[in-house]
N, C-alpha and C positions, 0 to 999 in steps of 0.2 A: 504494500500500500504506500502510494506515494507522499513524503514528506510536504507540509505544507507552514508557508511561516507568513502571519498576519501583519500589516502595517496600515498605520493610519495616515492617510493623505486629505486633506484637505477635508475633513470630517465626512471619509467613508471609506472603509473596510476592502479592500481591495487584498486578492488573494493571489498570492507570488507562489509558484508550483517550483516546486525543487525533484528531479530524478527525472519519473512518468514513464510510460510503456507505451514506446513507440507511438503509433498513430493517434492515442489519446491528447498527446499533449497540443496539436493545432485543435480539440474540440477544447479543453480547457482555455488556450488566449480566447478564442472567440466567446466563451463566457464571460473570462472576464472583463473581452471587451464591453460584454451586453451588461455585463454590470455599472462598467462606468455609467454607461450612458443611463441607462433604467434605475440608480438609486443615487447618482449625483445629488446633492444635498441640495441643488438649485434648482434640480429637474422639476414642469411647474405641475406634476402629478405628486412629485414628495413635500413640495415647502407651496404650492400655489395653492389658492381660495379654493375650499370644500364644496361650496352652497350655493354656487354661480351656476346659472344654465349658461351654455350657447344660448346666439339669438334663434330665432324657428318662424317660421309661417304665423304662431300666436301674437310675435310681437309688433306686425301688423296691425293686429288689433287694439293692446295694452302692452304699449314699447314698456319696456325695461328697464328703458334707458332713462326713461321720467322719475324712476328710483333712485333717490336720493344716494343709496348704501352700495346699489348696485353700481352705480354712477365712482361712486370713489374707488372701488374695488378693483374694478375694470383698468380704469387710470393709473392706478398705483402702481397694476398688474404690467401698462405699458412702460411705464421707468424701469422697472424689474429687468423689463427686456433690454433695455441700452444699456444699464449694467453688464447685461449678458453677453448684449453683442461685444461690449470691449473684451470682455474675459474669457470668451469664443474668441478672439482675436490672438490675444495674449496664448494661448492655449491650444494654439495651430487648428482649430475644429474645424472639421467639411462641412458642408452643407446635410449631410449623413449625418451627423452627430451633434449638432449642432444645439445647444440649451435654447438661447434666446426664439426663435423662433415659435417654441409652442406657448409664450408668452402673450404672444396675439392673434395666433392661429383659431383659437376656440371661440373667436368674439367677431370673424370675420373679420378681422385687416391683415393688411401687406404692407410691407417694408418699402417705401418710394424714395426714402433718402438719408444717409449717413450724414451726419454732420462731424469731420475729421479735423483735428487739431495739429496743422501740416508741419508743427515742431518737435512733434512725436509719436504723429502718425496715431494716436490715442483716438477711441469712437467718443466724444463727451452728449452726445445727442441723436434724434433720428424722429423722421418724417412717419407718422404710418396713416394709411390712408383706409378707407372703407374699401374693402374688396368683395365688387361686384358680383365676378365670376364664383368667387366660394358660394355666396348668400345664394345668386340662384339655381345653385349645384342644392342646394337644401329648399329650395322653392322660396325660398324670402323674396319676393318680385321688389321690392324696394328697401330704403335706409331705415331703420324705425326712426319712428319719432325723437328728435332728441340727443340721437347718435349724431357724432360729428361725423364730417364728409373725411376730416383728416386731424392727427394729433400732434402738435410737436412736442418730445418729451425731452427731459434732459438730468442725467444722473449728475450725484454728487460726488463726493471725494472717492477715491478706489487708490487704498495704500499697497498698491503693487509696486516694483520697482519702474514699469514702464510708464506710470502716471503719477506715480509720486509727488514728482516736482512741479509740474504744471498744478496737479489739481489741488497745490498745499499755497502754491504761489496767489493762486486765485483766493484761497480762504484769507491767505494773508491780507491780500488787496482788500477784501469785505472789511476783515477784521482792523484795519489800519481806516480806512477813508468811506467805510460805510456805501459802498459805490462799486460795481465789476464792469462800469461803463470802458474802462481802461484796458478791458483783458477782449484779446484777438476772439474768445468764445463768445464773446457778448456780440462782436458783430455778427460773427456767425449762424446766432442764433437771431438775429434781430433779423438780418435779412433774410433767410429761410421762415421766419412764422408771415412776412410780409410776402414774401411771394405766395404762399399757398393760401393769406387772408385775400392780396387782388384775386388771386384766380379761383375760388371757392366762395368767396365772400364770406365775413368776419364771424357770423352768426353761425358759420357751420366749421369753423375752425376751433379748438383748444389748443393750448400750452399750459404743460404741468415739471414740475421737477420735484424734485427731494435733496433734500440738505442745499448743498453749496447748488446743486441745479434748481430747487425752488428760489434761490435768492435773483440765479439768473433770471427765470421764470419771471417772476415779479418786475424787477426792473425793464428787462424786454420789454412785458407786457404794457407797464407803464409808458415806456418809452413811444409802444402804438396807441398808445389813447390820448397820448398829447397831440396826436397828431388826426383824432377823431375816427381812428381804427381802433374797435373794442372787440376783443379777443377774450372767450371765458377762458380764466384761469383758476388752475388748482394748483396750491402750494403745502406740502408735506414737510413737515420738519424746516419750516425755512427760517433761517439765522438771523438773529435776534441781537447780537451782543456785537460791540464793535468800540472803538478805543475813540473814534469821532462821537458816537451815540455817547458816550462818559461825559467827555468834554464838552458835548451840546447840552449836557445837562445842570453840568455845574452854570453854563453862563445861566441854563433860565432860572435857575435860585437867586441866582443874584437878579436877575430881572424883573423877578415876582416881589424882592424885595424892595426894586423903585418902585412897582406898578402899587406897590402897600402905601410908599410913597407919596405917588404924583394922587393915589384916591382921597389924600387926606387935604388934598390943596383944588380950592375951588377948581370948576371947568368952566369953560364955554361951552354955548350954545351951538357954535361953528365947529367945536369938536365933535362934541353928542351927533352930530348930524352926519360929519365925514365918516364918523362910525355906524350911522343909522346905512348908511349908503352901503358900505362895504358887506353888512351882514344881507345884503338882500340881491347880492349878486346871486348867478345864476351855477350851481357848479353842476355845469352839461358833462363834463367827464366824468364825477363821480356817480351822475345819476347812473349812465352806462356802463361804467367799467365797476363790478364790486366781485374782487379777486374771493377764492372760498380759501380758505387756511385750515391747517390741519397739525394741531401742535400738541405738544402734550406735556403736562404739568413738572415730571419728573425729567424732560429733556431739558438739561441747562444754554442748549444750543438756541432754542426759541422757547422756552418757556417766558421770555420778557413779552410777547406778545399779548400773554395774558392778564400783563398789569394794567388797572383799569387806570385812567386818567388820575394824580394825583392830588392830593388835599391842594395844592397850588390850583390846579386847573378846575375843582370842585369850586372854589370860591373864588377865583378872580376871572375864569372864563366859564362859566357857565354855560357854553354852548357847547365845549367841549365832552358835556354829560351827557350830548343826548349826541343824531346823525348830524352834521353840519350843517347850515342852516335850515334845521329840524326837517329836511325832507326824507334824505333815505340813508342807507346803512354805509359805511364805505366800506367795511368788509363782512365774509359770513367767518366770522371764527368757529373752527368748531375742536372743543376741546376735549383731551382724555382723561380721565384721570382712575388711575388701576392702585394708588398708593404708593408706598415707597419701592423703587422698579432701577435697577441695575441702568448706568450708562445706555450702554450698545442697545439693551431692548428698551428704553424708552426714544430711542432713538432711529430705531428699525425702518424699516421699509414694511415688513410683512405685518405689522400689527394693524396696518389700513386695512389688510381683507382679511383679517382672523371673523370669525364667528362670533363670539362673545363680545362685539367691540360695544361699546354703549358711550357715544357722545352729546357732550351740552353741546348746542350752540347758542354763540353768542354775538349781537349784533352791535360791532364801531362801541364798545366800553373798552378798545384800550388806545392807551395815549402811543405808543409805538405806533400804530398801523395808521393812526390821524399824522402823525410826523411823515413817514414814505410815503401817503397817499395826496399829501400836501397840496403840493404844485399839481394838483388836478381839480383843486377846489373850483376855481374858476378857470374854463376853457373856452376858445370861438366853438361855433355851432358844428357838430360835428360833420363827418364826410364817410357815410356809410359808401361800403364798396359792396360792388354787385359780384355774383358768382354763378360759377353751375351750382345748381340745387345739388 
């Protein structure tokens, strides 16, 4: 009986054959080949969402996609996949073998574009589109309700040696000037969510990321709604803490402590009024654009998003308490909260489609998301773009 000795790779059990009797040992590689591939710890049958259908002919009738849970699931499910693709990259995979793929394969989409990092050849994003041909391979004659025509997703950090330094250089950039307007992936991704918003138009388009790709997400996003292109966005675990956010805060202490000030010294009439003015502007971008966020208590990466406006802004801006000029939300937060939770799992990817997920949502109570969403308060009239349906 053939000797056998166990090792652990990359958290899965992979069985190395020592001796073997003759023609046995090519049926043993090809198990273990079919192992790699059938219990890889990524594969989306061992770590992907339980309780998801495919789409079918019924969602024709009561799309799917109009659920809230299904809706995040899906999405998360499509970052999962750009992870995958880089680490399929990194990992020599075929087309044969390949993880990323069944990551959108079961929802009907297709792969229409890499988004490559040409100073390291690193995947950091990708295009996936509705795939027509699959759906009416399964009789779905159309898109459901609801489903995007295309997604752009965009993963986060991945501490491999091949992406290391770009994708830490980037947290840097965040973490230093609160801003990835500077980094070669922001244009990349700015231009690619823009072309597929002209050519699809904006309303059938999403962009979502996780970690350092939600922060991308965000400001991209932002960056099209200054310019009256609104793009639904989903941001997972997006970053929160930053060395400019410190120091923007210490000045508004001290600022709150003129405004305690300048409240105790008469006004004018001509003030009152330049402020009656400003509060009754129009904010056309924010009514449009209200990004959904997905943060969780115990991740110290963005758990600041969940602080509500503070005792400063309770009592000298009061406006700050409720939606900006009391119309609508500027973002949907929607929060976790499981207790006291390890780093890396409160910080996961997969705890969006676990089963047992149970979130608050909460609308524009934190003072973080009024600060990034800012310069949208007031925008010109927007400029909806037209698409194929």
């Amino acid at each position: 009986m053939a000797k056998q000795d166990v090792e652990e790779v990359i958290g899965e059990t992979v069985l190395v054959v020592k001796g073997g009797q003759g023609g046995n040992e090519g049926e043993r590689e090809m198990e273990k080949e079919g192992s790699h591939r059938h219990h890889h710890p990524y594969a989306f049958h061992v770590s992907g969402p339980r309780n998801v259908s495919s789409p079918n002919w019924r969602d024709l009738i009561s799309s799917s996609w109009k659920d809230g849970n299904y809706r995040r699931t899906v999405i998360a499910c499509f970052i999962q996949a750009v992870y995958l693709l880089e680490l399929d990259r990194q990992e020599n995979r075929t087309e044969a073998n390949a993880l990323a793929p069944k990551w959108w394969i079961p929802f009907k989409y297709k792969l229409s574009q890499t988004l490559i990092d040409e100073r390291d050849g690193s995947i950091y994003g990708a295009i996936l589109e509705w795939d027509r041909s699959a759906a009416l391979a399964d009789f779905i004659l159309m898109r459901p309700s609801g489903a995007p025509r295309a997604v752009l997703a965009l993963r986060g950090t991945l501490l491999k040696s091949s992406t290391m330094r770009r994708d830490v250089e980037d947290d840097l950039r965040f973490l230093a000037w609160e801003s990835l307007k500077g980094s070669v992936r922001f244009n990349g991704a700015f231009e690619a969510l823009k072309s597929v918003a002209d050519r699809y138009g904006s309303s059938n388009v999403f962009v979502a990321g996780h970690s350092l790709g939600a922060g991308f997400a965000l400001q991209v996003g932002k960056a099209l709604a200054k310019q009256g292109i609104f793009v639904e966005t989903h941001l997972f675990n997006p970053p929160s803490v930053s060395l400019a956010m410190s120091f923007r805060n210490i000045g508004e202490k001290a600022g709150f402590v003129w405004k305690r000030f300048k409240s105790m010294l008469p006004s004018s009439n001509e003030t009152q009024a330049s402020s009656d003015d400003g509060a009754n502007t129009c904010s056309v971008g924010l009514k449009k654009w209200v990004p959904h966020l997905y943060v969780n208590n115990s991740d110290y990466i963005c758990c600041y998003y969940t602080d509500p406006a503070g005792a400063e802004g309770n009592h000298a801006d009061k406006e700050n308490a409720g939606p900006p000029n009391g119309h609508v939300p500027a973002a949907k937060l929607f929060v976790l909260s499981k207790g006291k939770q390890k780093f890396l799992e409160a910080h996961g990817l997969e705890q969006w489609w676990s089963d047992d997920l149970e979130l608050q949502l909460a609308l524009n109570n934190s003072k973080l998301i009024s600060k990034q969403l800012k310069s949208l308060y007031s925008l010109p009239a927007p400029q909806p773009t037209q698409g194929k349906p």
